[in-house]
C-alpha positions as CSV (number, residue, x, y, z in Angstrom):
1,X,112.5,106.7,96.3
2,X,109.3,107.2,94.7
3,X,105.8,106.8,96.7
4,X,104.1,103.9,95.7
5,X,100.1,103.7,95.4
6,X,97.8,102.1,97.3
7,X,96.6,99.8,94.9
8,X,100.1,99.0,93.7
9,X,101.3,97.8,97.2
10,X,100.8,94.2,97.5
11,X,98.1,92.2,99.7
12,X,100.8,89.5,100.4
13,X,102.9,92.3,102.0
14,X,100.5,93.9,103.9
15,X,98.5,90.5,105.4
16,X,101.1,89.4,107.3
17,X,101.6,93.4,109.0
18,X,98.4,93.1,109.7
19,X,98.2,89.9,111.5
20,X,101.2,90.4,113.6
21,X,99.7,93.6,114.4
22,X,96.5,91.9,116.0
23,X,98.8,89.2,117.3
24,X,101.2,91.5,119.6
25,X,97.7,92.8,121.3
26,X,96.7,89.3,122.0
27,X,94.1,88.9,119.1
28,X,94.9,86.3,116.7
29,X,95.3,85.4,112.9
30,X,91.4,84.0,112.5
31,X,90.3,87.2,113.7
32,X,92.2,89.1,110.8
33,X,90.7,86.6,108.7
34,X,87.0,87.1,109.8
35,X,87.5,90.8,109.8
36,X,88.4,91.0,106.0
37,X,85.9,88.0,105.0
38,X,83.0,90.4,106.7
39,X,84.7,93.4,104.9
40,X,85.5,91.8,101.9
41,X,83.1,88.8,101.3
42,X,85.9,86.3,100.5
43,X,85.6,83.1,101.8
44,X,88.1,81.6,103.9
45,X,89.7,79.7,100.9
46,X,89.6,82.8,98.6
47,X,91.4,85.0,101.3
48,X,94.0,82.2,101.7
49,X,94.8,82.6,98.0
50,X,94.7,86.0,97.8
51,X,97.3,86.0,100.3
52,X,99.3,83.2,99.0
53,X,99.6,85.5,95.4
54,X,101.2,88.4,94.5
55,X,97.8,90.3,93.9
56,X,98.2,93.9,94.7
57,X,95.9,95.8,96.8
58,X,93.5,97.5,93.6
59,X,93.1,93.8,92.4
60,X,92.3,92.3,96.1
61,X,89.3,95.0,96.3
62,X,88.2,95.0,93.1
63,X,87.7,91.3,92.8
64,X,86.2,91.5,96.2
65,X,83.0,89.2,96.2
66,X,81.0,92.3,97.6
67,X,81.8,94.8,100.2
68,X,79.9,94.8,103.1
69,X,76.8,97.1,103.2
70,X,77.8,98.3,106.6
71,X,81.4,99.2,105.2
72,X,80.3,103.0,105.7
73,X,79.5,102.6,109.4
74,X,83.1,102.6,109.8
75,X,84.3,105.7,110.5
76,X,87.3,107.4,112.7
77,X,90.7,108.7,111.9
78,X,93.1,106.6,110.5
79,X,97.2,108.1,109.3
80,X,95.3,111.2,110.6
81,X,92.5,110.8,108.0
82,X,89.3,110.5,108.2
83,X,88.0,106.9,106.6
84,X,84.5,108.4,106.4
85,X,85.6,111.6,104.2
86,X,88.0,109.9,101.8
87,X,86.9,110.5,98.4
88,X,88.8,107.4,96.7
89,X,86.9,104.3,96.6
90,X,90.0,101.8,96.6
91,X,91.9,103.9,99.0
92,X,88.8,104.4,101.4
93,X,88.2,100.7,101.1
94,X,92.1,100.0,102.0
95,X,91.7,102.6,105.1
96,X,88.3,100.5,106.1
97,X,90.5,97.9,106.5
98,X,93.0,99.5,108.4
99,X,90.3,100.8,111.1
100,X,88.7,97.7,111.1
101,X,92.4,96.0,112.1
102,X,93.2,98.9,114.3
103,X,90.1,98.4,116.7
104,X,90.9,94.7,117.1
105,X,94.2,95.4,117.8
106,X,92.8,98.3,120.7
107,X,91.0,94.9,122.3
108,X,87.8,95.9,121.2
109,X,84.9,93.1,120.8
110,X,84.1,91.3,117.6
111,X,80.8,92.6,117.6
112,X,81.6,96.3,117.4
113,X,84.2,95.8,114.9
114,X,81.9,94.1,112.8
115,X,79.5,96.6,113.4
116,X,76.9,94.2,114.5
């Protein structure tokens, strides 16, 4: 089977992974939501959307209202990567999320994912 690209692999598939992710840990489905609304800048009626369609993951980012400024205070490993040194805008940005995800699911506060 061939490997699929990032951007190619759809937001509607990869939502609810994340969500039940968090949700196993004890973290819930509005926490998801802020995380990629503060990532993203989509509002809670564009996300739902977004994850009602069959956008794919290169459309989801580039239509993002605006990434968040502090997007590049998120750094660590992710798939044994580092987010902070990937070169690829969309796949960096698809990583971002992932570590953003990943540290809710680890239990830690809001305010440090968020990088507040």
């Amino acid at each position: 089977m061939a490997r699929r690209e990032i951007g190619d692999i759809s937001f509607t598939q990869v939502y609810p992974l994340l969500v039940t992710k968090v949700e196993c840990k004890g973290r819930t489905k509005d926490e998801v939501d802020e995380v990629i609304r503060w990532l993203t800048g989509y509002s809670q009626e564009q996300l739902e959307q977004m994850s009602n369609s069959e956008t794919d993951y290169r459309t989801f980012f580039a239509h993002a209202p605006r990434m968040n400024p502090n997007a590049g205070l998120i750094t660590g490993v992710v798939c044994g990567i580092r987010v902070e040194d990937i070169e690829d805008p969309l796949t960096q940005q698809a990583r971002w999320l992932d570590k953003l995800v990943d540290e809710l699911a680890k239990g830690k506060s809001m305010d440090k994912v968020l990088r507040s």
